[in-house]
matplotlib code that plots the C-alpha trace (Angstrom):
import matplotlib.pyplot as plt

x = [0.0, 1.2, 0.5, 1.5, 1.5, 1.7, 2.5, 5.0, 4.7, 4.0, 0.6, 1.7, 5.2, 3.7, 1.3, 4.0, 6.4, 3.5, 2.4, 6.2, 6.4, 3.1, 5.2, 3.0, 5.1, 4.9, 6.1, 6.0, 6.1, 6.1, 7.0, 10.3, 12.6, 14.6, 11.6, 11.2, 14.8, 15.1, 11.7, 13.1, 16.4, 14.7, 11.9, 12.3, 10.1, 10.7, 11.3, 9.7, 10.6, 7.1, 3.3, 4.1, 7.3, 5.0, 2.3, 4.6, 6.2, 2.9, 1.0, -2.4, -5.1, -3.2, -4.0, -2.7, -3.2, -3.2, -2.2, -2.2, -3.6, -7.9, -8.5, -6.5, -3.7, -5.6, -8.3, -4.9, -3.5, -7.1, -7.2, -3.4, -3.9, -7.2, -5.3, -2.2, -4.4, -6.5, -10.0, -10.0, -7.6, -8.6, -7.6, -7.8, -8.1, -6.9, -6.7, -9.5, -11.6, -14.5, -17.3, -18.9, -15.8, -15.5, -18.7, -17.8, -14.4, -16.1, -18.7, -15.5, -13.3, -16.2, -16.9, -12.9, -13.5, -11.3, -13.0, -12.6, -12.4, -12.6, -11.1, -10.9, -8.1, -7.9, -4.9, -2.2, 1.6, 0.7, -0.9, 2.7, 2.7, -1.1, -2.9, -5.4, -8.9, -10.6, -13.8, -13.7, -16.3, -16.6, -18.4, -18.0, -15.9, -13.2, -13.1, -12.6, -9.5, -8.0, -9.0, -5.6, -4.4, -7.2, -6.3, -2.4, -3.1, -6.1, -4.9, -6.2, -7.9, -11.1, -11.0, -10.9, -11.9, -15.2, -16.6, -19.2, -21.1, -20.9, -18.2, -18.4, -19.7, -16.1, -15.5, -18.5, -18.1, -15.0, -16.1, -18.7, -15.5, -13.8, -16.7, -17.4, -13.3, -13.4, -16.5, -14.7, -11.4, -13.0, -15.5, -11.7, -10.1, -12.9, -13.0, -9.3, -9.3, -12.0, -10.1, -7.1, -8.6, -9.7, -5.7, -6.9, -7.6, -3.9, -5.5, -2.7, -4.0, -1.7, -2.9, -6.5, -6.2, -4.4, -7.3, -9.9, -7.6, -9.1, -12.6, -13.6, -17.1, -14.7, -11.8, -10.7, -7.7, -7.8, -7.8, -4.6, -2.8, -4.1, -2.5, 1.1, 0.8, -0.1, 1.8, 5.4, 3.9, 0.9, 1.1, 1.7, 2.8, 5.0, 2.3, 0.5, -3.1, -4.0, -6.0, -6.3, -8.7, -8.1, -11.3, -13.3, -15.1, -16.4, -18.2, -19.5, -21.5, -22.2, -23.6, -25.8, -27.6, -28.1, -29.8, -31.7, -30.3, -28.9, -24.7, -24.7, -21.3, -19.5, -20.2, -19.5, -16.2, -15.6, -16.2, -14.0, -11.3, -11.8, -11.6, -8.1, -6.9, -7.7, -11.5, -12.8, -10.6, -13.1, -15.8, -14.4, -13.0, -16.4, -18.3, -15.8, -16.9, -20.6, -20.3, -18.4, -20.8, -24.2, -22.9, -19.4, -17.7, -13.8, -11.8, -8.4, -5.9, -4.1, -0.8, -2.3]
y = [0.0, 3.0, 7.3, 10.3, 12.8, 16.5, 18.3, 16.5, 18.5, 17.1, 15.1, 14.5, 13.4, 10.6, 9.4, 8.9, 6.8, 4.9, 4.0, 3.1, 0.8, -1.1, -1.9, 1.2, 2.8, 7.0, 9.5, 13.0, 16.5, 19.6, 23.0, 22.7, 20.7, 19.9, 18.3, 15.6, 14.7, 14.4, 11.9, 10.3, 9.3, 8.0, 5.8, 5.4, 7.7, 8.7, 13.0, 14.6, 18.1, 19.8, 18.5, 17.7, 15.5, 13.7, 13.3, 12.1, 9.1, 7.6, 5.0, 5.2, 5.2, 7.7, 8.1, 11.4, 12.6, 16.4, 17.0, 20.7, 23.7, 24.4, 27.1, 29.2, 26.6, 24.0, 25.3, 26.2, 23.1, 21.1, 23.5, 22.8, 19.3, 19.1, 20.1, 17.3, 14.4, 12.6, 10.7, 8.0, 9.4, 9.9, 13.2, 12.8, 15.5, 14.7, 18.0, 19.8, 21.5, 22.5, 20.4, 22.2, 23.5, 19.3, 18.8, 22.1, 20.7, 17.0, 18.5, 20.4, 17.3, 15.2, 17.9, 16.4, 12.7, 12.8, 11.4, 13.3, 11.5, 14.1, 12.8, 13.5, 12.2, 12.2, 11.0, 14.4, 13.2, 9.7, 8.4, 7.4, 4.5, 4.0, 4.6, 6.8, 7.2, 8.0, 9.2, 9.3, 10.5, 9.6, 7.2, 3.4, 3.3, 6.0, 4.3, 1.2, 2.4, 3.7, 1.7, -0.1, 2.9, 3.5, 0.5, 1.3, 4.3, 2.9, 1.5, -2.0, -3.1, -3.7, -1.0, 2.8, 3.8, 4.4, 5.2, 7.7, 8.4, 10.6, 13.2, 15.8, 13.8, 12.6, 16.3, 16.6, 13.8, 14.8, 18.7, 17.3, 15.0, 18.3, 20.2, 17.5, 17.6, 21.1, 20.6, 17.7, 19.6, 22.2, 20.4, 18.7, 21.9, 23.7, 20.4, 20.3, 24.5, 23.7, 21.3, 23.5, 26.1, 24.4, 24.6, 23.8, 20.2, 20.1, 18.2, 15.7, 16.7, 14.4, 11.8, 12.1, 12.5, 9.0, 7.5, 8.2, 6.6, 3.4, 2.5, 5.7, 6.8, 10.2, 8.0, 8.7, 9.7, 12.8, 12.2, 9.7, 13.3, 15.7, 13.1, 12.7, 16.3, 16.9, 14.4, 16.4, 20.0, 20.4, 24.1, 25.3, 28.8, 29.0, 28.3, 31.5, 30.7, 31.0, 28.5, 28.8, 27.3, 25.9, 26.6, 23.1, 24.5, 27.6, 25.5, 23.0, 26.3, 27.5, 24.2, 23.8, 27.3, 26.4, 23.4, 24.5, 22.2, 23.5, 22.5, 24.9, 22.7, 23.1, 26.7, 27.7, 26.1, 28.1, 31.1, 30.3, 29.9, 33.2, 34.3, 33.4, 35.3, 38.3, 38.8, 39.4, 41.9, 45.1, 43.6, 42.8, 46.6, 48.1, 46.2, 47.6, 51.0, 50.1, 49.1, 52.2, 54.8, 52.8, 52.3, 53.7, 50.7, 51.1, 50.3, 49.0, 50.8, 49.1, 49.2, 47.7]
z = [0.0, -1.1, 0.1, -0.3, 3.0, 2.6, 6.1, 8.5, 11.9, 15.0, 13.7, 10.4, 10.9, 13.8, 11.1, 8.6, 11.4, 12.2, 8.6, 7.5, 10.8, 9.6, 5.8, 4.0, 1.9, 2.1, -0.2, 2.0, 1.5, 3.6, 2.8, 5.7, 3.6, 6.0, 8.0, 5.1, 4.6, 8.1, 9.0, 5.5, 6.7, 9.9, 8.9, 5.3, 3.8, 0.1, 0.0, -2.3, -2.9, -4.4, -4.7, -8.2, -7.5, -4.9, -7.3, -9.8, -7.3, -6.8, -8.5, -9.6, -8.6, -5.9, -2.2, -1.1, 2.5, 4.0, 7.2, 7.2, 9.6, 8.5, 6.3, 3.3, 3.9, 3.1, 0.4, -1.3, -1.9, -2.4, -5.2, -6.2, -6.2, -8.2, -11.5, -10.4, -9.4, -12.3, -12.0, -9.9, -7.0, -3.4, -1.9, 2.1, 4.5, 7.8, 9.6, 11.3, 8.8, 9.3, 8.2, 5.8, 4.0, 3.2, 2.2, -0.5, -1.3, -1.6, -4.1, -6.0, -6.4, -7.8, -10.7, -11.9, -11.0, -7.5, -4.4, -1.3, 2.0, 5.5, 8.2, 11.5, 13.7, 17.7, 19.7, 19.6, 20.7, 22.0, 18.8, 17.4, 19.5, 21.2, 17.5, 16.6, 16.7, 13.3, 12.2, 8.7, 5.9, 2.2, -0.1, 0.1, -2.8, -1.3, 2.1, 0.7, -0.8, 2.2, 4.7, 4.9, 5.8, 8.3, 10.0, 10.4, 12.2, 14.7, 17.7, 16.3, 12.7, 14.0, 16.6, 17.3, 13.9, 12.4, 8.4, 9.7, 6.8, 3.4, 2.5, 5.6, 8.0, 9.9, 10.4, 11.8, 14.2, 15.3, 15.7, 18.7, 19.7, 20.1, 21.8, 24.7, 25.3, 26.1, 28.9, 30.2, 30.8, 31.6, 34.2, 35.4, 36.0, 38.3, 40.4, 41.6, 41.5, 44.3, 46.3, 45.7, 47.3, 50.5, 51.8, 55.4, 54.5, 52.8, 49.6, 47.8, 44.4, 43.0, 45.1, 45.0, 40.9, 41.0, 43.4, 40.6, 38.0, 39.6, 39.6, 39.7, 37.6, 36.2, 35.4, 31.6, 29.6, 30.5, 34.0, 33.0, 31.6, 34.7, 37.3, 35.4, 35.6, 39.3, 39.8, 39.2, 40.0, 41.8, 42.0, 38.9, 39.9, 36.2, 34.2, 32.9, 32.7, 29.1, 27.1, 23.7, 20.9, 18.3, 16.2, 16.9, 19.9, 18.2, 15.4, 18.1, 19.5, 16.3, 15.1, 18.7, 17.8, 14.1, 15.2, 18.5, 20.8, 24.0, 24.8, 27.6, 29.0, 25.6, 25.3, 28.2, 28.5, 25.1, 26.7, 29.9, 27.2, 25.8, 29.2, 30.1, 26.8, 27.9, 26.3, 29.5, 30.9, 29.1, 30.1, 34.1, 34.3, 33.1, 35.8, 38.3, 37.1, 37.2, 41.1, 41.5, 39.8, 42.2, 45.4, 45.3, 45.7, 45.4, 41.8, 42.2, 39.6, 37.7, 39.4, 42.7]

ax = plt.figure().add_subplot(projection="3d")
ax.plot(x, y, z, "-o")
ax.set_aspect("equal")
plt.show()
């Protein structure tokens, strides 16, 4: 089975180890050429130095793979690559795009005879060696030529990966996967703030984060990476409290007002996020004014 991989950072460059150790063989690209010389001399990877070259190294029908940040990056080489690839090919986007922007690009594709597959891919720096979890969209035909591939990256053949539907729908699905991450870190990191704050019980964090580990009804993965964390610095006093977002949470809330249905969790732990950046600080130093004009309550200045 044979690939081609355009965008070899942190995600991409993992999928690509993790292909060549399963026997696939991967032509990659990436704009850092440096990157793709470097992953090729460690795992075997052929280099290829410009869409075209990669294009050009693989057989047909073709299987090429983006891994690249959502948005103009992206559209720019779908775009590129519909006047490279020819009928038949599969063009997979493995980033996080948003849904809709797949079902377009699905729609564009067809119109030159390329099937477009969207899919969404969870697992971040650990996937290397634990696999990933996929939700992937397309038609039958598409999936069924890439679903070798599927199966090298999931943490087993028959598990941890899932066809979800037509073109659009595994962005989708991983957009909600997204969305209910951010209410359960979120939910997570109010519940030890609270125990944190209780310092006359003198709370091991670290300890009571392992306890749950272990037959606990909050146990997950996540709970796994907040107790290695507590478990070398409970206090955290060098980390500035800034979380950003990456874009999938935003479309979550978007999608739950387009459709009606209430995700107060999800949104709110969007908007705690634009909180720590900062988006709050107007709005905070207003309502300090506000108390101060009604009942003359005092403003601290900024130096205090």
């Amino acid at each position: 089975m044979q690939l081609g991989m355009i965008g070899l950072g942190k995600m991409g460059g993992n999928m690509a180890r993790r292909l060549r150790r399963a026997g696939l063989q991967v032509v990659g690209y990436d704009h850092s050429g440096s990157e793709v010389e470097s992953l090729a001399a460690e795992s075997g990877l052929v280099a290829a130095e410009s869409l075209q070259a990669l294009v050009d190294k693989l057989d047909t029908p073709r299987v090429v793979w983006l891994m690249l940040p959502a948005g103009d990056i992206t559209e720019a080489n779908v775009r590129e690559l519909q006047g490279l690839l020819q009928p038949g090919d599969v063009l997979v986007d493995g980033a996080n795009s948003f849904y809709k922007d797949s079902m377009r690009r699905g729609e564009l594709l067809a119109e030159s005879g390329i099937h477009f597959i969207d899919a969404g891919v969870s697992g971040g720096v650990w996937g290397l060696d634990n696999g990933y979890a996929l939700m992937v969209g397309g038609s039958d035909e598409a999936f069924a030529a890439v679903q070798p591939i599927i199966e090298a990256l999931a943490p087993a053949t028959d598990q941890g990966w899932i066809h979800a539907g037509p073109v659009g729908s595994g962005h989708f699905v991983k957009m909600i996967h997204n969305g209910i991450e951010y209410g359960m870190m979120q939910a997570y990191a109010e519940g030890f703030a609270l125990m944190k704050g209780r310092d006359d019980f003198g709370l091991d964090l670290a300890a009571i984060a392992e306890t749950w580990r272990h037959g606990s009804v909050v146990r997950s993965w996540l709970l796994d990476l907040t107790a290695d964390v507590l478990a070398g610095d409970q206090h955290l006093e060098d980390v500035e409290p800034f979380v950003a977002d990456s874009g999938e949470g935003r479309w979550t809330a978007l999608e739950s007002i387009e459709q009606g249905i209430p995700t107060p969790v999800m949104s709110l732990a969007l908007m705690t996020r634009f909180a720590s950046q900062g988006q709050q600080d107007y709005s905070s130093k207003l309502l300090a004014m506000m108390r101060n004009q009604f009942g003359g309550h005092a403003v601290r200045s900024a130096g205090d």
